[in-house]
N, C-alpha and C positions, 0 to 999 in steps of 0.2 A: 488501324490508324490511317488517317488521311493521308494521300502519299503529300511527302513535300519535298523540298531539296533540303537534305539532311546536312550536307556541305556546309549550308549558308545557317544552321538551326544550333542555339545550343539547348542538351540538353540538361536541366537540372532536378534532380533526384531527391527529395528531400526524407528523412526518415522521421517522422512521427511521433510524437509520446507527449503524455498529457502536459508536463513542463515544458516541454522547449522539439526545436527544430532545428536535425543536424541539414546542412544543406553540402549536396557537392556538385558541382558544374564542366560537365563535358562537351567539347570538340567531337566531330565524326570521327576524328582519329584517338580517341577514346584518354587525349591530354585532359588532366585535370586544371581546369583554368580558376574555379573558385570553390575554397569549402572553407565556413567556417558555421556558429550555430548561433541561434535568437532564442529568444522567448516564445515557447507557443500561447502568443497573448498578442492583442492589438499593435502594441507600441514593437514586439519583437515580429512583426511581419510587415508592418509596415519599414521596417530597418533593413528585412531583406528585398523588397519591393526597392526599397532604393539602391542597394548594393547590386541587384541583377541590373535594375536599368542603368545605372552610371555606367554598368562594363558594358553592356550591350549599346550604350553609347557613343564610349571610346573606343568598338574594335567593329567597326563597317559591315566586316564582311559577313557579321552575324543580322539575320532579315526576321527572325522568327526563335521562338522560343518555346519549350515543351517545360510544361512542371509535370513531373510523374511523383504519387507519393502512394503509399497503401492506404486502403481503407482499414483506417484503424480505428473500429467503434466510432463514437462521436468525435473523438480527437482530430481527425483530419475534417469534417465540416468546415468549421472555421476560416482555415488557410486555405481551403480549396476555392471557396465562394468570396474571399479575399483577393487572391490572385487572377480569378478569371473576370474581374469585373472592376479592377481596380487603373485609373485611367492613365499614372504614368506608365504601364506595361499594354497597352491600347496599340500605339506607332508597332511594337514588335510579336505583331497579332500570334497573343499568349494560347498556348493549347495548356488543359489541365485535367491532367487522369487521375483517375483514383482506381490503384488495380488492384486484384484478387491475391491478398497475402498469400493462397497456396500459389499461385501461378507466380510469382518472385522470390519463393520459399524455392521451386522446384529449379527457379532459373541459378538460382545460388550455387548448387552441388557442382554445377559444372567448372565452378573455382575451386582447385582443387584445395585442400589445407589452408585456404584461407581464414582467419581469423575473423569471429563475429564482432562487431563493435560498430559505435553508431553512424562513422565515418563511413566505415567501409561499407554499412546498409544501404546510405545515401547513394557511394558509388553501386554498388550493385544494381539500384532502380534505375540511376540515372543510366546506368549500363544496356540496362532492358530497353529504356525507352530509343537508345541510340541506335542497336542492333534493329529498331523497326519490329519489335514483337507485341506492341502493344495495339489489342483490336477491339477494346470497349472503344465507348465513344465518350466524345468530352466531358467534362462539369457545366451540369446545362444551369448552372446557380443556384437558386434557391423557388424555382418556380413551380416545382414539384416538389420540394420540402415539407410545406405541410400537411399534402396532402399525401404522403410519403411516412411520413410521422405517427397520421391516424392507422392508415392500412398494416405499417407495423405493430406499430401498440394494439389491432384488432387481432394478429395473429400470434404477439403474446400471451392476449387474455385468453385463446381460444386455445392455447398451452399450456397455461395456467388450468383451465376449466379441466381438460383433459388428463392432465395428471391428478388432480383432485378426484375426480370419479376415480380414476384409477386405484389412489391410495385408498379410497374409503371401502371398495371391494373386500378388504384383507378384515375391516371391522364387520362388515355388514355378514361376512361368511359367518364368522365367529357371533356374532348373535341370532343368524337365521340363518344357517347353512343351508337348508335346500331352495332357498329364496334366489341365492343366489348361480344355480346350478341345475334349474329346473328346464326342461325340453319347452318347445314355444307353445305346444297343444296341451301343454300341463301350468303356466305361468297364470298368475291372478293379475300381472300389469302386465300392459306392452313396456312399460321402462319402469327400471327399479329408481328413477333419479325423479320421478315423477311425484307430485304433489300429494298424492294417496299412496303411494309406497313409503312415503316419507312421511306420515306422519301416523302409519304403521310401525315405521321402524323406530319415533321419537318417543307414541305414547302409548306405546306396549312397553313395560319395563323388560320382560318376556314372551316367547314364545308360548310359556302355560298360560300367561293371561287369554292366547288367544286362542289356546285349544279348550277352556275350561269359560270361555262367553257362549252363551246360546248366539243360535245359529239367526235367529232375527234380530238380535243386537248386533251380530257383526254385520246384519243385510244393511240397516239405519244408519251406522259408520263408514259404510264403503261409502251408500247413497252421499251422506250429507260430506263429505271429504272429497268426495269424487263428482261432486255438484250437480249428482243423479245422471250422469254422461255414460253409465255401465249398460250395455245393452241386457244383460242378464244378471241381475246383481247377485240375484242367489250363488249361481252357478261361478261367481268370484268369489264369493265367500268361501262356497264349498271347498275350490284350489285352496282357496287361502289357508281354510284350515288343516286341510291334508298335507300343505308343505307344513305346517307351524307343529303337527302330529310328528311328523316323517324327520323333524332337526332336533338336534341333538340340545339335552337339556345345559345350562350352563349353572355356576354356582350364583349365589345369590351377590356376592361380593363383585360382580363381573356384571351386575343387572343396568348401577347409574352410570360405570364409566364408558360404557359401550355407546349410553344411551347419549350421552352429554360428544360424545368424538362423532357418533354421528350425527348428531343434530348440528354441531358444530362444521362438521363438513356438507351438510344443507346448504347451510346460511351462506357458506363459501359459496357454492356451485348456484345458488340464489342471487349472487351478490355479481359474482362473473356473468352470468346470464344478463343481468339489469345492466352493467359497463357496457358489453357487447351490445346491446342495442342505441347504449347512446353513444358508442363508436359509429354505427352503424348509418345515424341519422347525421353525425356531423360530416362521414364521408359523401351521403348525400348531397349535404350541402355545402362542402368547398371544390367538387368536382365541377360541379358546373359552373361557376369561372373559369375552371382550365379548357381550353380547344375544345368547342361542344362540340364539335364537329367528328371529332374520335370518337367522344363520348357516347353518341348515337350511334354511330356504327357498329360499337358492342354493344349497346341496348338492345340494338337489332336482332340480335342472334337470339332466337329463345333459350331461355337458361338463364342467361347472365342479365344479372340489375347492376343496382348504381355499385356497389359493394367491391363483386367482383373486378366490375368491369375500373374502380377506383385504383385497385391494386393492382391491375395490370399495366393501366395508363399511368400509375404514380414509379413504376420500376418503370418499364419501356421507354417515357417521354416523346419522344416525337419517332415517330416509325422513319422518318427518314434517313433515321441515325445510324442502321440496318440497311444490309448490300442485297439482302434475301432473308427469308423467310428461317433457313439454317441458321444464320448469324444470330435471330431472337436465340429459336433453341440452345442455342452454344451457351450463350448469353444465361438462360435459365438452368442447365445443367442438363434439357432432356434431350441428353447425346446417349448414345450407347460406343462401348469400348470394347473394339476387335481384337479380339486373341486370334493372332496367325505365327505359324510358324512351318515353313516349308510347304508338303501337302498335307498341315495340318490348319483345321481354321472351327472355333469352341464354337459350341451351339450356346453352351448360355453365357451372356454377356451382360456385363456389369454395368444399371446408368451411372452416368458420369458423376453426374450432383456437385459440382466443380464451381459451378456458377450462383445465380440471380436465386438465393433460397426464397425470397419470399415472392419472388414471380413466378418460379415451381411451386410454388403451394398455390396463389391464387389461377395459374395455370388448371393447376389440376381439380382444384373446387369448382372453378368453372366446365369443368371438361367432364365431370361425378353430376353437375347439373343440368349441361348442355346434351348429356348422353338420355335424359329422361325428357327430352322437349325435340328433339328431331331424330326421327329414325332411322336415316343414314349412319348416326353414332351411336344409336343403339343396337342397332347392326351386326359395324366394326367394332365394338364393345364386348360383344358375345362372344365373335368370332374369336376372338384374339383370348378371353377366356376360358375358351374352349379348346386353344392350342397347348396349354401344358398343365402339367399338374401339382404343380406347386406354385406359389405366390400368384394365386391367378387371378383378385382383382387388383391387386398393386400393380403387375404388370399391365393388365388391359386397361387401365387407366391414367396409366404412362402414356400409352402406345396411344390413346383416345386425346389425351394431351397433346401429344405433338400432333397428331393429325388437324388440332384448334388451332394449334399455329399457326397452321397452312392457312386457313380461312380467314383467321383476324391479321394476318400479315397481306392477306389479299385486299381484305374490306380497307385496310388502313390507308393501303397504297396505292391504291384506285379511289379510294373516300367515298364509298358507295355503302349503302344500306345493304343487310342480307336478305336474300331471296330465295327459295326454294328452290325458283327454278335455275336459277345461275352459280348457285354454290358448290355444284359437279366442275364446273368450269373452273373455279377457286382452286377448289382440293387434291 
């Protein structure tokens, strides 16, 4: 938080929920001066907009005002982008957080047998915020909202995608078991989600259909499904027929429903593919009204295009907002948690993940990309690989993560393009 004179500040704590807003208002000396609640709806904030500013008009000695509330789903939008932008609360230059429910969840415990209820929620934020513990940075309104909007909804869809393959694995076993369990120097695709594995798996009702076609009907099927793109067709067919030999036969009763759930989960995994690419083009195109100036600085870096670099700049907003390079990381969760205790201190330690989920993800996609376009990070990608034996590219691509931060916290805060030769100097 910005330091300010907390003295002359009040702060208020509002708590959240899709109907209404409880609000409670504190002194440095932690006196409650106002709480009561409105409507969470236009005419119910605007009611409190005028109940803060009439007291902060009748008692002087108040110069400044903090609203702290949780980010609660879409529910806090609204009032957040209300109160920071709204011009009777202007004169008592408004600060407006929006914090991490665990991190007010965790401030709670320290009231001991306090009872939970909407009042006392209120007090508790507005608590947090009085103590000086809050260290996100303001409600910067609504200027990265939409383009905030698209970068989430692309990492929904790409959750949604994902567990779709996933679920459909458990079908696909059960009508082609060795399809799905085959070694990579024995497999007929490089991917089972692909366009010829799939319409393998839609218009064979069986496996015997495909052990019982001659071997140049299935050569003609691959070709013309696979848009003749096979470097050796025979030699796909042959896999092919050898897994289709090697699985296990199923009843005939088990032949449409298999065939119908997976063609079904196709279309899905079709259908998500096609969204993501027009997620993909409209992030394109509202990024560049926001601060090109960032914009290009991540462009810069090989690896990262509009995409990435949309989802980094649509959480971060203006790198100023940041004391150092750690505060992003904080900010995203890629912190690590030391276990010490005496002359004891754990070797493996847990990330934090406490923070900014979808600035750790697009962190890390960029960081899974950025590691295949310069070799300094394919490097320190290896290395860090190569240090332990278990989870070893989730960890190294943690660790490859945060090392981007170092660079894009450089590039952002110098406003400089990236360059080969000066990114030692950065990192």
């Amino acid at each position: 938080m910005k330091k300010l004179d907390f003295l002359s500040t009040l702060f208020v704590g509002i708590d959240v929920s899709a109907r209404s807003n409880v609000v409670c208002a504190l002194d440095f000396s932690s006196n409650k001066l106002l709480t009561f609640s409105v409507s969470n709806n236009s005419p119910g904030a605007s009611e409190m907009v005028h109940r803060c500013s009439d007291f902060l008009a009748s008692n002087k000695q108040f110069k400044t005002v903090i609203f702290a509330l949780e980010s609660t789903s879409v529910y806090s939008i609204h009032i957040a982008n209300f109160l920071s932008c709204h011009e009777q609360l202007l004169p008592f230059q408004p600060y407006v957080y929006c914090l991490n429910p665990k991190i007010v969840a965790n401030y709670r415990k320290s009231f001991i047998a306090m009872d939970k209820t909407d009042p006392l929620d209120a007090f508790i934020i507005a608590d947090f915020a009085r103590v000086g513990r809050i260290s996100t940075k303001p409600w910067r309104g609504s200027q990265f909202l939409a383009l905030q909007r698209l970068t989430r909804h692309r990492l929904h869809l790409v959750e949604s995608l994902t567990r779709e393959k996933t679920y459909m694995v458990s079908n696909m076993f059960i009508k082609f078991s060795e399809l799905t369990i085959l070694e990579d120097d024995e497999r007929p695709f490089a991917t089972n989600y692909g366009a010829t594995a799939a319409s393998v798996l839609t218009e064979f009702l069986s496996t015997e259909d495909i052990v019982t076609m001659p071997i140049e009907e299935l050569v003609d099927f691959l070709c013309k499904k696979g848009k003749s793109r096979f470097v050796d067709p025979m030699h796909t067919a042959t896999l092919l027929k050898k897994a289709a030999i090697n699985s296990y036969r199923l009843d005939r009763c088990l032949y449409e429903p298999l065939t119908i759930s997976l063609a079904s989960s196709f279309n899905c995994i079709s259908a998500y593919e096609t969204e993501i690419k027009s997620i993909d083009k409209a992030i394109g195109k509202t990024i560049k009204g926001l601060n090109p100036n960032d914009y290009q600085c991540l462009l810069s870096i090989p690896g990262i295009g509009p995409v990435y670099a949309g989802g980094i700049l649509s959480e971060i907003g203006s790198i100023s907002a940041f004391t150092s390079q750690n505060a992003v990381a904080k900010y995203a969760g890629l912190v690590w948690r030391q276990s010490q205790s005496g002359g004891f201190k754990a070797v493996d330690t847990k990330l934090s993940k406490a923070g900014n989920r979808y600035l750790r993800y697009y962190l890390i996609e960029a960081a899974n990309s950025v590691k295949n376009h310069i070799p300094e990070y394919t490097d320190f990608y290896y290395k860090k690989y190569g240090e332990v034996k278990t989870h070893q590219h989730k960890r190294a691509l943690a660790l490859t993560a945060r090392k981007l931060i170092r660079l894009i916290f450089g590039l952002l805060d110098n406003d400089q393009l990236y360059s080969a030769n000066r990114v030692k100097q950065i990192t």
